[in-house]
C-alpha positions in Angstrom: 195.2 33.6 172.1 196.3 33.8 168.2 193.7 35.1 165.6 196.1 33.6 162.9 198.8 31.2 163.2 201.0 30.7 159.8 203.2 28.0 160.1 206.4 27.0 157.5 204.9 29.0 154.7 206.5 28.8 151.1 205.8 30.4 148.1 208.0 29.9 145.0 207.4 31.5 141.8 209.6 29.3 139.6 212.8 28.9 140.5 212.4 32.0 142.7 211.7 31.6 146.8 209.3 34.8 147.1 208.8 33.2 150.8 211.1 30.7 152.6 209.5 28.9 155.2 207.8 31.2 157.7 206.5 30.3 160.6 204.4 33.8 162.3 201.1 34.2 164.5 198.9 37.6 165.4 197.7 37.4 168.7 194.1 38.7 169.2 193.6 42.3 169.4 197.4 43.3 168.8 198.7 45.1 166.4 201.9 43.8 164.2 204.1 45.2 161.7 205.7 43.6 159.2 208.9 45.2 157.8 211.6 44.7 155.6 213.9 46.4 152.5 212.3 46.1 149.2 211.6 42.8 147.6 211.6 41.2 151.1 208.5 39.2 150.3 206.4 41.1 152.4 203.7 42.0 150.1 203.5 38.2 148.9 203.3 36.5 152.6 200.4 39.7 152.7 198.7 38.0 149.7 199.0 34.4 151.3 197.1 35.5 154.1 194.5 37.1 151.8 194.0 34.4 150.1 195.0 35.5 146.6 198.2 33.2 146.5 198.1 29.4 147.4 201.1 28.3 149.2 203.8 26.1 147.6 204.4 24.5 151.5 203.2 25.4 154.8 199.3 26.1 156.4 197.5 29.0 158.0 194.9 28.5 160.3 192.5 31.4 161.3 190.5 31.6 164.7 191.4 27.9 165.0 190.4 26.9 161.3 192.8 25.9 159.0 192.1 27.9 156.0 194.7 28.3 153.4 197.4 25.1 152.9 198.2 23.5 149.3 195.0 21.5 148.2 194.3 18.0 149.3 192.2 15.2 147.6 191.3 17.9 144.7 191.1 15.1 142.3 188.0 14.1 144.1 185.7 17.2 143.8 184.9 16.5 140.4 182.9 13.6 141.0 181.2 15.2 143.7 179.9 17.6 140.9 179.0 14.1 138.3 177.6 11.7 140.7 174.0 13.4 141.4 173.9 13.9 137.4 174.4 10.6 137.4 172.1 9.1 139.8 168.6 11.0 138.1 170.1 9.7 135.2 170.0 6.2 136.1 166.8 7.0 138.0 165.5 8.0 134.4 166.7 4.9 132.6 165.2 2.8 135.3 161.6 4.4 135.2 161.6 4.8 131.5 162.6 1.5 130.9 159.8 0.0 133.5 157.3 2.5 132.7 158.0 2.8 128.4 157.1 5.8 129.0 158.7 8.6 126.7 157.7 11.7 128.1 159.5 10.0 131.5 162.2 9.6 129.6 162.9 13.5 128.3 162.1 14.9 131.8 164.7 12.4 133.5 167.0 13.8 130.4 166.2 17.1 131.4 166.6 16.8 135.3 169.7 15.3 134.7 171.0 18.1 133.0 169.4 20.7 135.6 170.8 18.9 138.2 174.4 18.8 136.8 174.5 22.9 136.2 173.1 23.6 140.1 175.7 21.5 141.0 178.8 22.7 139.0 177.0 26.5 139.6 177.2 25.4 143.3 181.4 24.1 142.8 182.2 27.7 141.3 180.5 29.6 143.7 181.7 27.7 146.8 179.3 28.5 149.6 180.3 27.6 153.4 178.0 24.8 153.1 179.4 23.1 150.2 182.7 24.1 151.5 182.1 22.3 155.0 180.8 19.1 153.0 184.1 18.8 151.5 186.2 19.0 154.5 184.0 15.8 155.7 185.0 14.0 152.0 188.5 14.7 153.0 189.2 17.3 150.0 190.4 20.8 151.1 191.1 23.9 149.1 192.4 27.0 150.0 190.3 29.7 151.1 189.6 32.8 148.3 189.6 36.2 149.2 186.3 36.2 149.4 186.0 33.5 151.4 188.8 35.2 153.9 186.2 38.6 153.9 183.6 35.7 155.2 185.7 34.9 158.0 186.2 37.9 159.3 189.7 39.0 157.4 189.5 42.8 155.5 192.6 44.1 154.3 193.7 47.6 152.0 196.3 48.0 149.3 199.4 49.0 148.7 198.4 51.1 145.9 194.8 52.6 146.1 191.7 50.7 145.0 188.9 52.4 145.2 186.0 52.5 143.2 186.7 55.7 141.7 183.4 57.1 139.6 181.4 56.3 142.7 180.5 58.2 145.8 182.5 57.2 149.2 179.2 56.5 150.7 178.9 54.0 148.0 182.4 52.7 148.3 181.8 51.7 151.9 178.5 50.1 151.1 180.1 47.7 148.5 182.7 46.6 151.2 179.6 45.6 153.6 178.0 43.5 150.9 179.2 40.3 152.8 177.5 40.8 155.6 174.1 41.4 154.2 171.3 38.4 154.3 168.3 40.0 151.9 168.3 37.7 148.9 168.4 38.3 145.2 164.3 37.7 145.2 163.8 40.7 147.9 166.5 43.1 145.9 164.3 42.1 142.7 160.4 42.8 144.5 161.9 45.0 147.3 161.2 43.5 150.0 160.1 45.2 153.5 163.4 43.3 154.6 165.7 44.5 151.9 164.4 48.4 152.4 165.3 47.7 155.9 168.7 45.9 155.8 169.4 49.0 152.8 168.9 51.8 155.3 170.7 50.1 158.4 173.6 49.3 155.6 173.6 53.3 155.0 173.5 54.6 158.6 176.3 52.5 159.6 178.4 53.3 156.1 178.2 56.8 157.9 179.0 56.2 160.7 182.3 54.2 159.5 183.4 57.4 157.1 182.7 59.4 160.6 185.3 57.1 162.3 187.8 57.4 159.7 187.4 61.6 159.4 185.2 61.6 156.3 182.0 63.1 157.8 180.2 65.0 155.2 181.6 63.5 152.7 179.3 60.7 151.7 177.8 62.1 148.4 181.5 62.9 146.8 183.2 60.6 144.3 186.1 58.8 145.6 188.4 60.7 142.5 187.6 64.1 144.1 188.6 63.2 147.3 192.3 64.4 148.6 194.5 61.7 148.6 194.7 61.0 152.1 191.3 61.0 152.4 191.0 58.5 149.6 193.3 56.0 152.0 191.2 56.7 154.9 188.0 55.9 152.8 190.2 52.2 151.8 189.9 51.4 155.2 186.6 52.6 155.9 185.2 50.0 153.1 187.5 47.2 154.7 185.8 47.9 158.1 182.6 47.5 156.5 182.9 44.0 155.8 182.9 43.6 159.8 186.7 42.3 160.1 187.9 40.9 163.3 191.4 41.0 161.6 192.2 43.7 159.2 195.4 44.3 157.1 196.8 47.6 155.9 199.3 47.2 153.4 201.7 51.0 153.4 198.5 52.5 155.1 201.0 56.2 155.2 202.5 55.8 152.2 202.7 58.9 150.2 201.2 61.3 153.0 203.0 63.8 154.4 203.7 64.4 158.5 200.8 65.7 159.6 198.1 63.2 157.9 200.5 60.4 158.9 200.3 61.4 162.7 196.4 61.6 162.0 196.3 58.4 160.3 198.3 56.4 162.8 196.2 57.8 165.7 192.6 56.3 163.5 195.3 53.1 163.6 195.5 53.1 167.2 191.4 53.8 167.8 190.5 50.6 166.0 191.8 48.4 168.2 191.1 50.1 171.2 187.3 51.1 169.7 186.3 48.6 168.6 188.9 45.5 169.4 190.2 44.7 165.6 193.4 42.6 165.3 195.9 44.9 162.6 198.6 43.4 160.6 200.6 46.5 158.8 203.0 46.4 155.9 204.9 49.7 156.9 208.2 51.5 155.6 207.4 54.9 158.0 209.5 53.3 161.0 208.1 56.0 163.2 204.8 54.6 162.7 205.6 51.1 163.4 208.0 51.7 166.2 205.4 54.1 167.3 202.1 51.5 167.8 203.4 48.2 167.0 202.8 45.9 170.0 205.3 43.2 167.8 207.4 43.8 164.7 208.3 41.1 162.4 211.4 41.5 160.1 211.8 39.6 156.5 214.4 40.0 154.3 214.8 38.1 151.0 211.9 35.6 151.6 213.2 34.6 155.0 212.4 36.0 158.9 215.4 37.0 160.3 214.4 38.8 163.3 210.7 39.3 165.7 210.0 40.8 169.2 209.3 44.3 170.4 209.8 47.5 168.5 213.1 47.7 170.6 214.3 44.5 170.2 214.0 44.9 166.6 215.7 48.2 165.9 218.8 46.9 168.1 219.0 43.1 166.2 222.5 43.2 164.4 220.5 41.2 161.5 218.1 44.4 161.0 220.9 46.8 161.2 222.3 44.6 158.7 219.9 44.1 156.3 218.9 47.6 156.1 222.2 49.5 156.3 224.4 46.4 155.0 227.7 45.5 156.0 230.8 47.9 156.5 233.5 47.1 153.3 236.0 45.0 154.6 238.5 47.5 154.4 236.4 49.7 156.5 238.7 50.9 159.6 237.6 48.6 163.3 234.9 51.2 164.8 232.1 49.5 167.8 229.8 46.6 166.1 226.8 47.5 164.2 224.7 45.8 167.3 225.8 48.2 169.2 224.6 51.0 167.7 220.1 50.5 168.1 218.2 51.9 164.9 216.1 55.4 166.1 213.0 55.2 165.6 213.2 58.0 162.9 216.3 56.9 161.4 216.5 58.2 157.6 218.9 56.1 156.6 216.4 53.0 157.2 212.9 55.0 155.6 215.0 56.4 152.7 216.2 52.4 152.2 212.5 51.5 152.7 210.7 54.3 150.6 
């Protein structure tokens, strides 16, 4: 079974094909790398997935939903946000014009324009339910990041994103936020059920920096926090938006031997731990030849190779793409396909770093 299945994705920025047509799917409860030298378009088909970028062609469905594709029918969602407006304004003419009534009149004027903020507050803010409605009008629109946490997607960055002037207990709590169901109305009168749903928020935030090596460490700011331990505390906040698919984009980057052996064995625990599905943007080859069940390959927008961690490292297009061809005048020596990539080859992480 696929969690996500991405099929003939483009995304052009300009005249410029970022992504050419990419057809990919994460089976459930796998983890999958995605490699490629720089500018590969790795870290855009990442932010297709996320949500952030709309896809010029192409669809991606997620647990059997479609959820991201170019939007359809768009033109129609505006008069889903005028018709109500409309209607208690005709409503109001009719009454005020039966009834001569004035007063009827300036309340019908009044609902009329109550009714057409809910509803435009309702279009911005895009619950499921409004969401749903318009899949049955026929209108769809790609899925937001937010929307993507909702379903069950958390993901880290390449570069680190945390909140920084706040503790790491804190951080995590901000990434569970999704998952909470106490209303505005019980934060505001604090609610039995909000001081509830706050301290079952806190105990598992500890338990999630426990899983990820931070025990202890909930009362410091994220800025004082080594930087290894401020990537571990990236993906403790992803986890605690409950993902069923998580994506860690250059999870090891910048960490030195020893806290990437740590880091790839936390890698390893969450799927076996607690059953997540990982995609991984990774340059450490060690790491994804190391615990990737499957290993994707871009290069310049396009997939030019996909199987196994050894299929990969001995596909003449890899080789290729990251150690490019011989000169011409190069004398005959054995094939570049003959030759597979090591798994610690520094040739291939020095192209990649």
């Amino acid at each position: 079974m696929s969690l996500l299945e991405a099929s003939r994705i483009t995304k052009r920025f300009g005249g410029l094909v970022a992504v050419n047509t990419i057809d990919f799917s994460i089976p459930e409860k796998s983890i999958v790398s995605l490699i490629g030298p720089n500018g590969a378009g790795k870290t855009t088909f990442f932010n297709i997935i996320a949500g952030i970028y709309d896809p010029t062609g192409g669809e991606i469905h997620f647990d059997g939903r479609q959820v991201i594709a170019r939007p359809r029918r768009a033109w129609l969602e505006p008069l889903v946000w005028v018709v109500p407006a409309l209607l208690v304004a005709l409503a109001t003419i009719v009454l005020g014009t039966e009834g001569r009534s004035e007063t009827s009149i300036i309340v019908g004027l009044f609902l009329t324009v109550l009714t057409l903020m809910v509803v435009l507050l309702i279009g911005v803010a895009r619950p499921p339910k409004y969401q749903r409605f318009l899949v049955r009008l026929g209108i769809f629109k790609s899925a937001r990041p937010n929307d993507m946490v909702i379903n069950g997607l958390g993901r880290t960055f390449q570069n680190i994103r945390l909140f920084q002037n706040m503790s790491a207990l804190e951080n995590v709590l901000v990434g569970m936020h999704t998952r909470l169901k106490s209303t505005w109305i019980d934060a505001i009168l604090s609610t039995p059920r909000d001081r509830r749903e706050e301290e079952a928020a806190r105990v598992r935030a500890r338990e999630l920096l426990a899983l990820v090596g931070l025990r202890g460490r909930d009362d410091q700011l994220a800025k004082n926090l080594p930087y290894g331990d401020q990537r571990r505390l990236e993906i403790a906040r992803a986890l605690g938006s409950d993902p069923r698919l998580l994506l860690l984009d250059e999870p090891t980057a910048g960490m030195n031997p020893r806290e990437t052996q740590q880091l790839t064995g936390l890698i390893s625990r969450l799927r076996s731990d607690l059953g997540l599905t990982i995609l991984l943007i990774e340059h450490d080859m060690r790491v994804v030849m190391g615990i990737s069940d499957r290993v994707t390959v871009l290069d310049h927008g396009e997939k030019i190779a996909e199987g196994t961690p050894d299929e990969v490292r001995r596909n003449p297009k890899v080789i290729e793409a990251y150690l490019g061809t011989p000169p011409a005048d190069a004398p005959a020596t054995e094939p570049p396909a003959a030759e597979p990539i090591a798994p610690g080859d520094p040739a291939i992480e020095g192209s990649e770093s």
